[in-house]
mmCIF file of the N, C-alpha and C atoms, coordinates in Angstrom:
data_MODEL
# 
_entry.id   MODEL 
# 
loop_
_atom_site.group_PDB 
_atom_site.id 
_atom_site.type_symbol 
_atom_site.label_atom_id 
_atom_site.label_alt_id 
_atom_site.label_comp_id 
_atom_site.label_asym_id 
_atom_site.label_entity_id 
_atom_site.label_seq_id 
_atom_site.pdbx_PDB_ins_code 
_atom_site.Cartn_x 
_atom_site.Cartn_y 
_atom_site.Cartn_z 
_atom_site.occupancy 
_atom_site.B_iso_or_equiv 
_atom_site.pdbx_formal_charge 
_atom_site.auth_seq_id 
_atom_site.auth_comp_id 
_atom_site.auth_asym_id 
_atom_site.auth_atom_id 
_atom_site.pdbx_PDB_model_num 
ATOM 1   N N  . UNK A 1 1  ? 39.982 106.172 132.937 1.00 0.00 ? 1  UNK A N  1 
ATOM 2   C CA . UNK A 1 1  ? 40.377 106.846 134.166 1.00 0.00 ? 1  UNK A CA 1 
ATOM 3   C C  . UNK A 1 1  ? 39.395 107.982 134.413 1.00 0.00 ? 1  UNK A C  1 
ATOM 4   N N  . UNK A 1 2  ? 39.023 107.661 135.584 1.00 0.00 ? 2  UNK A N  1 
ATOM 5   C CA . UNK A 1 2  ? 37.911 108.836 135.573 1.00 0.00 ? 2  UNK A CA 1 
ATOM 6   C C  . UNK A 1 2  ? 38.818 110.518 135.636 1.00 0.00 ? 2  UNK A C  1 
ATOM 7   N N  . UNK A 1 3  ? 38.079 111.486 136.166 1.00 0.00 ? 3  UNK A N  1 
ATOM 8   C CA . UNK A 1 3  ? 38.246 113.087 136.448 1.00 0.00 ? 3  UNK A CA 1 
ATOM 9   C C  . UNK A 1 3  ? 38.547 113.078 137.747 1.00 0.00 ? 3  UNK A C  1 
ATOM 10  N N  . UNK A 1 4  ? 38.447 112.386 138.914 1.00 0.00 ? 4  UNK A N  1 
ATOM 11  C CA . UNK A 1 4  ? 38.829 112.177 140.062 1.00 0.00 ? 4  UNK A CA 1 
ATOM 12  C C  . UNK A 1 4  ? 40.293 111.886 140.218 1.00 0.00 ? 4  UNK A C  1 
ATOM 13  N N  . UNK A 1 5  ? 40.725 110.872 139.220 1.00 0.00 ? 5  UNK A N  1 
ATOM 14  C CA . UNK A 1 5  ? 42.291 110.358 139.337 1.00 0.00 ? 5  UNK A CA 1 
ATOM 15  C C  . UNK A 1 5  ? 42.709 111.332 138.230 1.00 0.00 ? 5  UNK A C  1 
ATOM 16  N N  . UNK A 1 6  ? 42.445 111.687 137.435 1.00 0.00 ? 6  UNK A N  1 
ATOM 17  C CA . UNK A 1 6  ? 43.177 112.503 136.872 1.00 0.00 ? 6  UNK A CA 1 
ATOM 18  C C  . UNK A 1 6  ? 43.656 113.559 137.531 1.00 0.00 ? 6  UNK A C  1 
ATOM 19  N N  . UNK A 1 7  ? 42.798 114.438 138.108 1.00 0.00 ? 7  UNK A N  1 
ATOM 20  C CA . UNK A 1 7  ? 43.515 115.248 139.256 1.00 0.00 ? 7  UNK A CA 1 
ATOM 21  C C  . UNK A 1 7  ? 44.444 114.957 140.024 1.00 0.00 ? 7  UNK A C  1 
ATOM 22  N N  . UNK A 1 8  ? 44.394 113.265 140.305 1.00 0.00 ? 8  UNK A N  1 
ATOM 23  C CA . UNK A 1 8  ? 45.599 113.132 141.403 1.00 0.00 ? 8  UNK A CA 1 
ATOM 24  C C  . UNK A 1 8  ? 46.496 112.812 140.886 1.00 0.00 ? 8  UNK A C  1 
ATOM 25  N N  . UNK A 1 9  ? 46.490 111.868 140.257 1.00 0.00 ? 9  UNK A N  1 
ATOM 26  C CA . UNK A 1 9  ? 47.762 111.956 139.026 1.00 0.00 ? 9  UNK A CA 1 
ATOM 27  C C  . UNK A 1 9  ? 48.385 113.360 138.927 1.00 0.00 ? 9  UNK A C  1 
ATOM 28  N N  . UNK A 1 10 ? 47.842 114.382 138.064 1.00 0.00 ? 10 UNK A N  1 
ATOM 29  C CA . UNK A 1 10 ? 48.294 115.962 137.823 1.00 0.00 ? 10 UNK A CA 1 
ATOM 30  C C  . UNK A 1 10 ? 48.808 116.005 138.879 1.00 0.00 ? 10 UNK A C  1 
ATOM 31  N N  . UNK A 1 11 ? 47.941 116.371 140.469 1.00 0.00 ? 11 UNK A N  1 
ATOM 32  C CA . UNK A 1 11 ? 48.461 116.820 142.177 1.00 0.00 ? 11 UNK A CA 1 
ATOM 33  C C  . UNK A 1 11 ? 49.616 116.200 141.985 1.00 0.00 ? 11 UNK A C  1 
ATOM 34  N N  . UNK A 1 12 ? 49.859 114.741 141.815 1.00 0.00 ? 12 UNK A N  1 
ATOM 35  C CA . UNK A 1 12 ? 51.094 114.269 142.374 1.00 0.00 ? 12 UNK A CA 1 
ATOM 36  C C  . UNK A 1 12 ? 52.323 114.590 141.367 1.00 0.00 ? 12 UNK A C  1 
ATOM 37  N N  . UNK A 1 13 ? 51.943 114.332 139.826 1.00 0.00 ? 13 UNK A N  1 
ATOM 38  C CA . UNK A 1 13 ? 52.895 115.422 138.963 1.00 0.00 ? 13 UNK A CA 1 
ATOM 39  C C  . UNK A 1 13 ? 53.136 116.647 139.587 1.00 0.00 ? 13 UNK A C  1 
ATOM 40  N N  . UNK A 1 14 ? 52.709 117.337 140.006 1.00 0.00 ? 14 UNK A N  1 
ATOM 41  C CA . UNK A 1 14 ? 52.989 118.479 139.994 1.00 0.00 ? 14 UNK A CA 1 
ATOM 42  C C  . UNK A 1 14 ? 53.980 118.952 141.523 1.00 0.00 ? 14 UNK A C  1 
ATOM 43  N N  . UNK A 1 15 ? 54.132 117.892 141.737 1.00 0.00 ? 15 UNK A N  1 
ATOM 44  C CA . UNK A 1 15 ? 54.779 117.778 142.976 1.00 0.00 ? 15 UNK A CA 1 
ATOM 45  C C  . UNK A 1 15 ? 56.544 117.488 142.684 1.00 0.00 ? 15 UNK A C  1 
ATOM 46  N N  . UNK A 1 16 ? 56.594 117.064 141.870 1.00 0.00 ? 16 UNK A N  1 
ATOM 47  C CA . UNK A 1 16 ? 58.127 116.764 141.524 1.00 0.00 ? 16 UNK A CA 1 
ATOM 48  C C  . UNK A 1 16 ? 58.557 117.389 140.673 1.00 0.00 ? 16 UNK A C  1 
ATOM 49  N N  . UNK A 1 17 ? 59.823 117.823 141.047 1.00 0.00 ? 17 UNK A N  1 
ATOM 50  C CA . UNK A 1 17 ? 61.010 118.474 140.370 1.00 0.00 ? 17 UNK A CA 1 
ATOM 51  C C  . UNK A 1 17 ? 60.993 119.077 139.303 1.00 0.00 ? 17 UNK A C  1 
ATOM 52  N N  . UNK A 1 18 ? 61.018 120.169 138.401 1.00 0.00 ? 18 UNK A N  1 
ATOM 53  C CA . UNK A 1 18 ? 60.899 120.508 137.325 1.00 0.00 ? 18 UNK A CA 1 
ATOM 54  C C  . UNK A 1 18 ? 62.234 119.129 136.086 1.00 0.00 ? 18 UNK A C  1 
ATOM 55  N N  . UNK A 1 19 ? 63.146 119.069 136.306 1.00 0.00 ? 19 UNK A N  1 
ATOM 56  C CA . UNK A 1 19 ? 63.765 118.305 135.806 1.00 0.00 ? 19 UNK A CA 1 
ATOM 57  C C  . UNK A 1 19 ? 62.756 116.698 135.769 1.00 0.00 ? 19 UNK A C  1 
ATOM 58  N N  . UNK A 1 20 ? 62.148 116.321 136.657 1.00 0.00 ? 20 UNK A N  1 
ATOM 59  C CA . UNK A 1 20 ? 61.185 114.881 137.008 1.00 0.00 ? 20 UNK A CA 1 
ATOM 60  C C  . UNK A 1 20 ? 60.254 115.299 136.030 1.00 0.00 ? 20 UNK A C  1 
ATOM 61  N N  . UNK A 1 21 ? 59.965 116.781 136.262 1.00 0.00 ? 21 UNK A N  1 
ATOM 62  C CA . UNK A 1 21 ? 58.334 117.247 135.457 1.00 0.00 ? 21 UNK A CA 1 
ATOM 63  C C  . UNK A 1 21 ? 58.702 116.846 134.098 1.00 0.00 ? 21 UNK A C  1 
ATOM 64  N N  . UNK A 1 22 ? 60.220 117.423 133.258 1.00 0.00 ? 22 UNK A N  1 
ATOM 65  C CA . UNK A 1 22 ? 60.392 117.226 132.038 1.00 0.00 ? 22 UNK A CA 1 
ATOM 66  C C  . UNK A 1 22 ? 60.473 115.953 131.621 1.00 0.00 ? 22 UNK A C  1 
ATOM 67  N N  . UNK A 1 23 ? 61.121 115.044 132.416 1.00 0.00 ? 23 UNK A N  1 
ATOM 68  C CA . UNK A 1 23 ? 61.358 113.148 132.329 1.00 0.00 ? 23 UNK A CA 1 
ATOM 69  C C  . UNK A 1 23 ? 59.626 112.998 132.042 1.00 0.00 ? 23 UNK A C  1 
ATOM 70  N N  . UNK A 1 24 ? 58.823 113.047 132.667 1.00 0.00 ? 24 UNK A N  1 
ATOM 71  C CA . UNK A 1 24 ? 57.825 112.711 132.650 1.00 0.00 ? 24 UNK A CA 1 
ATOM 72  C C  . UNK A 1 24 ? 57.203 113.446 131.337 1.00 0.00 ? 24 UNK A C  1 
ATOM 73  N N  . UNK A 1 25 ? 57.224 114.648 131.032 1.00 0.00 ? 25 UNK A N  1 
ATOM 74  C CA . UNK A 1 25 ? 56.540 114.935 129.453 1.00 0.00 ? 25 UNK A CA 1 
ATOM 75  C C  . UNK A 1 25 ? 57.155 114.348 128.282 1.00 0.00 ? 25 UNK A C  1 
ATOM 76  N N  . UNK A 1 26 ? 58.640 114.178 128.197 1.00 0.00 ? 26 UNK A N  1 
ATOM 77  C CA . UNK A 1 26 ? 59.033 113.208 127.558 1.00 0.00 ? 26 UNK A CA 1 
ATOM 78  C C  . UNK A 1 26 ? 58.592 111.641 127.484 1.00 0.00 ? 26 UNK A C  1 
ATOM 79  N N  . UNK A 1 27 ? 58.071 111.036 128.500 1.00 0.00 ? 27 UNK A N  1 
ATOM 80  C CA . UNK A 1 27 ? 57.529 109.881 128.748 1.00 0.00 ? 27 UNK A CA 1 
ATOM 81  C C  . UNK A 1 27 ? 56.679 109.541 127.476 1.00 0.00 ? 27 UNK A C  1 
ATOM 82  N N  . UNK A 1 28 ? 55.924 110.460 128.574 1.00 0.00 ? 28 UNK A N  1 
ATOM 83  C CA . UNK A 1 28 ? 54.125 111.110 127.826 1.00 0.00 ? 28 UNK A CA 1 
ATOM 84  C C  . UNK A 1 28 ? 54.049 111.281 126.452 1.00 0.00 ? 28 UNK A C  1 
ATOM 85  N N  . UNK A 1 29 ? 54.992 112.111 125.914 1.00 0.00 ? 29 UNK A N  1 
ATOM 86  C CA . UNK A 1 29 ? 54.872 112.399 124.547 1.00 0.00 ? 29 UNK A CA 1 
ATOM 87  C C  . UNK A 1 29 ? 55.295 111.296 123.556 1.00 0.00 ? 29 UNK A C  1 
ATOM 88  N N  . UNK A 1 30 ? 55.968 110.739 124.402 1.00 0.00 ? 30 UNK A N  1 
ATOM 89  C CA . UNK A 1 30 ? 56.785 109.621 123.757 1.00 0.00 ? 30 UNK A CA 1 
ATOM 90  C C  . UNK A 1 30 ? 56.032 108.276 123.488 1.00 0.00 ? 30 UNK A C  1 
ATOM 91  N N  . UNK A 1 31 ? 55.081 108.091 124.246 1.00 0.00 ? 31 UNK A N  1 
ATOM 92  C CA . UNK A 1 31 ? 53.667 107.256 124.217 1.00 0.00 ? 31 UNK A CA 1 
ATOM 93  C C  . UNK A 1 31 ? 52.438 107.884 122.618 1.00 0.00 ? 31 UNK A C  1 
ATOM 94  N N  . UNK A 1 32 ? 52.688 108.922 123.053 1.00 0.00 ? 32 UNK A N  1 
ATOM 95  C CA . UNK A 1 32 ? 51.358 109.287 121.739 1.00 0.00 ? 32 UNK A CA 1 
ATOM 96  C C  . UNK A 1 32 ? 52.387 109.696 120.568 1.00 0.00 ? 32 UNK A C  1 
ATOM 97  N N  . UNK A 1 33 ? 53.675 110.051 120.622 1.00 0.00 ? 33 UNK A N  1 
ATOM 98  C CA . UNK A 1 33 ? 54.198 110.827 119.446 1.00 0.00 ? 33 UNK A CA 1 
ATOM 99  C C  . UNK A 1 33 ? 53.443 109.954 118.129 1.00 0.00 ? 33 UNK A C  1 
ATOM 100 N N  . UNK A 1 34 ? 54.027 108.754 118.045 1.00 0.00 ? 34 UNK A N  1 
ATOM 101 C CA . UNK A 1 34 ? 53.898 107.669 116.363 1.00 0.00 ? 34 UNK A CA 1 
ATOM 102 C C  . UNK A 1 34 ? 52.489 107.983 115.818 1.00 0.00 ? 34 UNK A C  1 
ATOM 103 N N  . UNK A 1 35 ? 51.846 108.678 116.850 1.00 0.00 ? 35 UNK A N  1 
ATOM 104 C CA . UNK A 1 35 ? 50.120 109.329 115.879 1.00 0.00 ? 35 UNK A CA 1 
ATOM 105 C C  . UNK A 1 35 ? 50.385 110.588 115.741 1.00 0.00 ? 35 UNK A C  1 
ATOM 106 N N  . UNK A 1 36 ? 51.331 111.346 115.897 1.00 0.00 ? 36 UNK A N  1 
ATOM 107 C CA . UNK A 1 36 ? 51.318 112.939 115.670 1.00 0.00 ? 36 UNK A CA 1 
ATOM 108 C C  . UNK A 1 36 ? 51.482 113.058 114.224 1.00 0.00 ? 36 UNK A C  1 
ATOM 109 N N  . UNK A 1 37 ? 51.393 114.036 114.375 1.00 0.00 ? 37 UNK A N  1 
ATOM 110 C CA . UNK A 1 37 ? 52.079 115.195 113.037 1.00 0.00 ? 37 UNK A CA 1 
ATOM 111 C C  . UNK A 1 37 ? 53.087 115.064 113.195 1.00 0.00 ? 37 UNK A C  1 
ATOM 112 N N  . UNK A 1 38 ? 54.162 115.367 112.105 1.00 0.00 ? 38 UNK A N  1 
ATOM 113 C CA . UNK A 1 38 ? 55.739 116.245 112.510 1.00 0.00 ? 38 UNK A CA 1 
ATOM 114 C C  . UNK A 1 38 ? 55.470 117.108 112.597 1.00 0.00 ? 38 UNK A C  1 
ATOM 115 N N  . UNK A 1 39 ? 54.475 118.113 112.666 1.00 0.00 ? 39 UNK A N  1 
ATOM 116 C CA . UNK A 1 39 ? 54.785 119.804 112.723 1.00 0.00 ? 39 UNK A CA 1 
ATOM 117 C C  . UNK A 1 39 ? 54.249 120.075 114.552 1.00 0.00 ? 39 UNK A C  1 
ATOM 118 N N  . UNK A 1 40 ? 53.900 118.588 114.881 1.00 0.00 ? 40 UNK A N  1 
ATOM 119 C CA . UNK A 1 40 ? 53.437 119.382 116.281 1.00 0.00 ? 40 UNK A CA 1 
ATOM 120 C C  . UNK A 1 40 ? 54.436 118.079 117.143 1.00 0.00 ? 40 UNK A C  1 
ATOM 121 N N  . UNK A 1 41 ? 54.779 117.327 116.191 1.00 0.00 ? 41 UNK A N  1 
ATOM 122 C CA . UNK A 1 41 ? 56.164 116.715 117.342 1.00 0.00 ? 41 UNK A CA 1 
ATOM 123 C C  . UNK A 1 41 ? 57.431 117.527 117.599 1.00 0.00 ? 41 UNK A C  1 
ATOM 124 N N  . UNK A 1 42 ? 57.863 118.383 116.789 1.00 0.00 ? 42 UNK A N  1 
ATOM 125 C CA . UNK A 1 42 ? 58.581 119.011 116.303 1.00 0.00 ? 42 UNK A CA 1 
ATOM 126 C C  . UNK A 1 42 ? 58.400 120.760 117.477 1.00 0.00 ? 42 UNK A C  1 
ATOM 127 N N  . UNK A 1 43 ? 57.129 120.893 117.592 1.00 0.00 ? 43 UNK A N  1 
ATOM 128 C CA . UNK A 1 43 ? 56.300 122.329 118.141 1.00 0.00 ? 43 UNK A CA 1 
ATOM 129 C C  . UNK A 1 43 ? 56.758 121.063 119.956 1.00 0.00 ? 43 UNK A C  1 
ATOM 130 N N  . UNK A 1 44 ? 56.352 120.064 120.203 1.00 0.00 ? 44 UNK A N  1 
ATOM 131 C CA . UNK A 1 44 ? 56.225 119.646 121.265 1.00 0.00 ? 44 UNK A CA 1 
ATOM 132 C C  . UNK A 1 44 ? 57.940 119.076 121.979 1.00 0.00 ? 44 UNK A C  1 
ATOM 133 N N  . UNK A 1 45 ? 58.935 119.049 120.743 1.00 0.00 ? 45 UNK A N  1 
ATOM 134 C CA . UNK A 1 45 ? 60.398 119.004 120.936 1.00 0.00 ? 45 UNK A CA 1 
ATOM 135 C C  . UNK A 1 45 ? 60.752 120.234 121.664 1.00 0.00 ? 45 UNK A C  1 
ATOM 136 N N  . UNK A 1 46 ? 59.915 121.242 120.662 1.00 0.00 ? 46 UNK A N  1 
ATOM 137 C CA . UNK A 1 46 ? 60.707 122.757 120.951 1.00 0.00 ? 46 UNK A CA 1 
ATOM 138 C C  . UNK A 1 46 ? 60.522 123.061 122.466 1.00 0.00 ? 46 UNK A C  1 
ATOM 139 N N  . UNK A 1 47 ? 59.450 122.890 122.561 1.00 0.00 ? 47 UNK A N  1 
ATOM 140 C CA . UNK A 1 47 ? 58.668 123.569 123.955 1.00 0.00 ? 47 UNK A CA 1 
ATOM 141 C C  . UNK A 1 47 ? 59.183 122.358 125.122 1.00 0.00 ? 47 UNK A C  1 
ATOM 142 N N  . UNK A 1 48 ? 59.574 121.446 124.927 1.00 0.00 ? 48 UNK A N  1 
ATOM 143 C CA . UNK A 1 48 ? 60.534 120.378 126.378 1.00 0.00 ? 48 UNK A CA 1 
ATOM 144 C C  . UNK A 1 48 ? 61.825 120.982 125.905 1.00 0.00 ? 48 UNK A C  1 
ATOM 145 N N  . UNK A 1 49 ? 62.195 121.486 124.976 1.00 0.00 ? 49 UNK A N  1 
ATOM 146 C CA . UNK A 1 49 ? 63.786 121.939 125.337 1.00 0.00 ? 49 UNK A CA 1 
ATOM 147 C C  . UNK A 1 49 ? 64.209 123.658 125.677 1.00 0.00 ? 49 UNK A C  1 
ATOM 148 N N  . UNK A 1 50 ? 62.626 124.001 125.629 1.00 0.00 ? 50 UNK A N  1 
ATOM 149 C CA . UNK A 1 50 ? 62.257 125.008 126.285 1.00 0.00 ? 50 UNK A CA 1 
ATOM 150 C C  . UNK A 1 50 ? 62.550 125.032 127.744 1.00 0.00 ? 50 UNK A C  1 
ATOM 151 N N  . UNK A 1 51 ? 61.520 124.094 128.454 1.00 0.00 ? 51 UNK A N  1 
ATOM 152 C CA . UNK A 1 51 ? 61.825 124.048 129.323 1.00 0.00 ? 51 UNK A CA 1 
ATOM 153 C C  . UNK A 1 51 ? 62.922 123.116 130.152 1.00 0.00 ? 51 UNK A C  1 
ATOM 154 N N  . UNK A 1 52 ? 63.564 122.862 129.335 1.00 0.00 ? 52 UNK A N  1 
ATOM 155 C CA . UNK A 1 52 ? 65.099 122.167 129.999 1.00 0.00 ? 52 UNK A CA 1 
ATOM 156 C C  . UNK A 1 52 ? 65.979 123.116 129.732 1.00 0.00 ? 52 UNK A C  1 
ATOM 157 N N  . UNK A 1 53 ? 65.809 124.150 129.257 1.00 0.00 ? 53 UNK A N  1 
ATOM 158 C CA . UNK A 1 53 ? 67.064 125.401 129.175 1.00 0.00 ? 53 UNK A CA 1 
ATOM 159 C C  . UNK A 1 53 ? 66.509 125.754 130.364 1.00 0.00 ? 53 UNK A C  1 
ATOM 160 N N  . UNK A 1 54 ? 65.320 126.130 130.527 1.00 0.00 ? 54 UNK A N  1 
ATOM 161 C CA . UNK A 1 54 ? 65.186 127.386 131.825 1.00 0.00 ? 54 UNK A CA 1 
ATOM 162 C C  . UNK A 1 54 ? 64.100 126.501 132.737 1.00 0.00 ? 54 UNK A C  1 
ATOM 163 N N  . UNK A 1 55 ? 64.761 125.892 133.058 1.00 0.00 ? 55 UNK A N  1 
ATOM 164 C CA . UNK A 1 55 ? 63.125 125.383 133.990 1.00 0.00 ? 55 UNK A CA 1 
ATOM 165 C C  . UNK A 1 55 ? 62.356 126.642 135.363 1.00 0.00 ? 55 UNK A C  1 
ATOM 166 N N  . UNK A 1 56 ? 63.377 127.176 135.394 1.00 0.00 ? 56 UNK A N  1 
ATOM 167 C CA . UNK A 1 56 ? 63.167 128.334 136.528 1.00 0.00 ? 56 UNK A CA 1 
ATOM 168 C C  . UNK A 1 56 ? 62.132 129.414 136.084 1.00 0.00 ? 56 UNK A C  1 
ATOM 169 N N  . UNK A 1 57 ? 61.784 129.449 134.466 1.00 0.00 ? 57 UNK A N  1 
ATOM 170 C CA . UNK A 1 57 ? 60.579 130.295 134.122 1.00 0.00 ? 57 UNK A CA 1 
ATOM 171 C C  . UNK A 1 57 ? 59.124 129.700 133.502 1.00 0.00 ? 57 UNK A C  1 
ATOM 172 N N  . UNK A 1 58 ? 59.214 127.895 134.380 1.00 0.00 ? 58 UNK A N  1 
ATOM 173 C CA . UNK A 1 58 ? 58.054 127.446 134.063 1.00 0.00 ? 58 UNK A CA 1 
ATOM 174 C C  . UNK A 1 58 ? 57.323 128.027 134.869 1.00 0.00 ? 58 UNK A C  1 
ATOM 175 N N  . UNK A 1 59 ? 56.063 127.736 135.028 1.00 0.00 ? 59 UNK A N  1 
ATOM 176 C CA . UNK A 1 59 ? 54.642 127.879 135.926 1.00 0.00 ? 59 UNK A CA 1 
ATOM 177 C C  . UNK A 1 59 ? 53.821 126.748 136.177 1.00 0.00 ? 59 UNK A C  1 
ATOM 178 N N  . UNK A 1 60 ? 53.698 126.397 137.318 1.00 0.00 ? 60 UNK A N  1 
ATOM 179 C CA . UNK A 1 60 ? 52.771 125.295 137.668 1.00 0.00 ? 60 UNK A CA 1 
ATOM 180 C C  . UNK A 1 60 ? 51.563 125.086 136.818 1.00 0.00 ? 60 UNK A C  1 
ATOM 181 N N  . UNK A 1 61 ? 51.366 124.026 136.265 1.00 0.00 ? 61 UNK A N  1 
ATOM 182 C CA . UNK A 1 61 ? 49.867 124.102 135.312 1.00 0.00 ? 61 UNK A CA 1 
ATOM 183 C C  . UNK A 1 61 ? 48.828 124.760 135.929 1.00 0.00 ? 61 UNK A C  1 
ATOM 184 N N  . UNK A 1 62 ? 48.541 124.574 137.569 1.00 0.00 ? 62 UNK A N  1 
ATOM 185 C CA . UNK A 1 62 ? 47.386 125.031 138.584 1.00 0.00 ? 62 UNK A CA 1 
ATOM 186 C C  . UNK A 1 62 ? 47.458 126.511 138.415 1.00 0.00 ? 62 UNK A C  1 
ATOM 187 N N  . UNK A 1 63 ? 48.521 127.093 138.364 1.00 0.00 ? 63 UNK A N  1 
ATOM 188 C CA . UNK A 1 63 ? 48.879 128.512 138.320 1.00 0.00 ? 63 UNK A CA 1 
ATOM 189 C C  . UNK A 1 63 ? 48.575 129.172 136.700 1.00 0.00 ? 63 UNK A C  1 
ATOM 190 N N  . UNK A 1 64 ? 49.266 128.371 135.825 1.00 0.00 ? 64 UNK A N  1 
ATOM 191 C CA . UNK A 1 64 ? 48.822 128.800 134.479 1.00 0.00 ? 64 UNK A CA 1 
ATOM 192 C C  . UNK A 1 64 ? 47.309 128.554 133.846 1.00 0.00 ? 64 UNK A C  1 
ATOM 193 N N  . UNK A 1 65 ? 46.188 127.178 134.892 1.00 0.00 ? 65 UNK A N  1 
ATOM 194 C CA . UNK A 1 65 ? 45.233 127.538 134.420 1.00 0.00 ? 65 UNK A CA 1 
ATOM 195 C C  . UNK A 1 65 ? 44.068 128.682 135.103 1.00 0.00 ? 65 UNK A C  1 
ATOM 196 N N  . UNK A 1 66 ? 45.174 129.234 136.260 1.00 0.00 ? 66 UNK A N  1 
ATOM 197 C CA . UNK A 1 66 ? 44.211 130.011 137.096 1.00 0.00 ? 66 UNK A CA 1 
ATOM 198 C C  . UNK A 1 66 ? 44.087 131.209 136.656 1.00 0.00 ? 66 UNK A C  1 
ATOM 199 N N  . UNK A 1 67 ? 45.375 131.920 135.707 1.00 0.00 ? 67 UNK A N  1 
ATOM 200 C CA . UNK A 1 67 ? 45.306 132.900 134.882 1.00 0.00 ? 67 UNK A CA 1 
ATOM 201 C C  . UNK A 1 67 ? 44.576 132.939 134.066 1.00 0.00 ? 67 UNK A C  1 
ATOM 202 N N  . UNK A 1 68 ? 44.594 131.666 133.308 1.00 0.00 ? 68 UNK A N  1 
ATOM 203 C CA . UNK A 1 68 ? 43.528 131.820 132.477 1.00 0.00 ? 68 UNK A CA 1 
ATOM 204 C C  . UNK A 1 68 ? 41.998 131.968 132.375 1.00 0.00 ? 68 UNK A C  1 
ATOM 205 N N  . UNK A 1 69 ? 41.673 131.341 133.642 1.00 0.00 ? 69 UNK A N  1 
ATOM 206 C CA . UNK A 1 69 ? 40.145 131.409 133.986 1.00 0.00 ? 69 UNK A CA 1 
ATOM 207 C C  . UNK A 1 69 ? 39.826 132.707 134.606 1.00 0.00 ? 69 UNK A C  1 
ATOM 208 N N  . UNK A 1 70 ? 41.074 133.675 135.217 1.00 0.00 ? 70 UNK A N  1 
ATOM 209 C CA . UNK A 1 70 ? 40.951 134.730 135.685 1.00 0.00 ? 70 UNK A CA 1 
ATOM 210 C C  . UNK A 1 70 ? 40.769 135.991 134.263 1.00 0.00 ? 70 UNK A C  1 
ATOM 211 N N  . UNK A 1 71 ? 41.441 135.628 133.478 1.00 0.00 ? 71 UNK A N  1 
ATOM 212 C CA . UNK A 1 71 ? 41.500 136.233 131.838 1.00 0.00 ? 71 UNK A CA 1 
ATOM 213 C C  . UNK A 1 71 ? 40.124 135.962 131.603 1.00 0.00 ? 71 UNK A C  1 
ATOM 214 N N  . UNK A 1 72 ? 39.890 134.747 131.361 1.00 0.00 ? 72 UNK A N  1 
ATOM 215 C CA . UNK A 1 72 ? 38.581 134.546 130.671 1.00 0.00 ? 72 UNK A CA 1 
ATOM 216 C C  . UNK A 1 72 ? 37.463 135.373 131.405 1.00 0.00 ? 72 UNK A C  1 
ATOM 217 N N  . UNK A 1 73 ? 37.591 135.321 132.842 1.00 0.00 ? 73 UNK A N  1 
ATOM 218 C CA . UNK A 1 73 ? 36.310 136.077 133.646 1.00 0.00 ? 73 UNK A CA 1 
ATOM 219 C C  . UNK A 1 73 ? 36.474 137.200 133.276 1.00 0.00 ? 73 UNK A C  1 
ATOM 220 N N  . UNK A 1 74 ? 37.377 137.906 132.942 1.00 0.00 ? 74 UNK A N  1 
ATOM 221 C CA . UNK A 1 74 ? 37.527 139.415 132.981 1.00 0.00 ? 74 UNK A CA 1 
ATOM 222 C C  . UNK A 1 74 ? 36.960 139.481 131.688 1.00 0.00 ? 74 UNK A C  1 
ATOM 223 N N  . UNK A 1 75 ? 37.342 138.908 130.694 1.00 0.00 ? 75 UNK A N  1 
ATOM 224 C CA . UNK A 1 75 ? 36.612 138.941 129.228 1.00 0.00 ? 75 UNK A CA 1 
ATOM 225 C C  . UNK A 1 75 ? 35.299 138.947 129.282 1.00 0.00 ? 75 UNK A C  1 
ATOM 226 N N  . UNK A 1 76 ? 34.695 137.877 129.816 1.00 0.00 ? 76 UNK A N  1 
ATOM 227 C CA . UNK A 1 76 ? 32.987 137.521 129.546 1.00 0.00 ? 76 UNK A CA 1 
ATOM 228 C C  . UNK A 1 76 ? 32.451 138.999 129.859 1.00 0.00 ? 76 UNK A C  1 
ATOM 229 N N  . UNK A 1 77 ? 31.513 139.141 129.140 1.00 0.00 ? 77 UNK A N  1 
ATOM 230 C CA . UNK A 1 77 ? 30.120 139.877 129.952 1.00 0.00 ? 77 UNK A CA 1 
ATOM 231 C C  . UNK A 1 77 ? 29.715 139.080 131.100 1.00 0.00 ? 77 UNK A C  1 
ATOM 232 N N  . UNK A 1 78 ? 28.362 139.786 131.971 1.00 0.00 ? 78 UNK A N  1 
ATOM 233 C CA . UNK A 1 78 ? 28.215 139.163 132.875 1.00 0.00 ? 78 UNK A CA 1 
ATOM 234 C C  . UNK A 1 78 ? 27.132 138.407 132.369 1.00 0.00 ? 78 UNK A C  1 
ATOM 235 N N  . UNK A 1 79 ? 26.774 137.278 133.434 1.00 0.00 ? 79 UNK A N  1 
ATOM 236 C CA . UNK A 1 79 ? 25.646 136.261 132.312 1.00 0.00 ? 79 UNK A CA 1 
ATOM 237 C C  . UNK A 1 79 ? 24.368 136.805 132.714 1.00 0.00 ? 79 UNK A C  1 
ATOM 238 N N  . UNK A 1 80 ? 23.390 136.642 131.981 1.00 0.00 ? 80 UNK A N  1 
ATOM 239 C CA . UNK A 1 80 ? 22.120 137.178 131.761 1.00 0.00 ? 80 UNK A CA 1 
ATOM 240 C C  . UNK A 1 80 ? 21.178 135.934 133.226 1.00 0.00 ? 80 UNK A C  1 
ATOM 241 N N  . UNK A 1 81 ? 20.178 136.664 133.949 1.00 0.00 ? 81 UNK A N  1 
ATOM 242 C CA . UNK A 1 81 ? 19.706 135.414 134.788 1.00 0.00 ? 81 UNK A CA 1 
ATOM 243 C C  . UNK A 1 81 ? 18.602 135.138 134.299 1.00 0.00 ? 81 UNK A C  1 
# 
């Protein structure tokens, strides 16, 4: 799958329901779990029943990676030309 559909895939995830959002990471996880660890199936249990207690204090991934790139800019020096 290229970087083109992956975005739209995400766009269109990110479009449904926080309750749809959690059905769907359960899906997901539920596809790769049988190669995990237990210590990060277990870390990846915690954090979906995380957000099925409170879905009202998730953050859109678009939003949580915009903080971060906004964090990271503030960190860097500026680049050398």
């Amino acid at each position: 799958m290229s970087s083109a559909q992956l975005d739209t895939v995400t766009a269109q995830a990110l479009q449904l329901s926080a309750d749809e959002r959690a059905e769907l990471i359960e899906r997901l996880v539920g596809s790769v779990s049988a190669g995990l660890h237990p210590a990060w199936e277990a870390e990846l249990q915690a954090r979906l029943d995380e957000m099925e207690a409170a879905p009202e204090n998730s953050l859109p991934a678009g939003e949580v990676f915009q903080q971060l790139r906004q964090q990271l800019h503030e960190e860097l020096p500026p680049r050398r030309a």
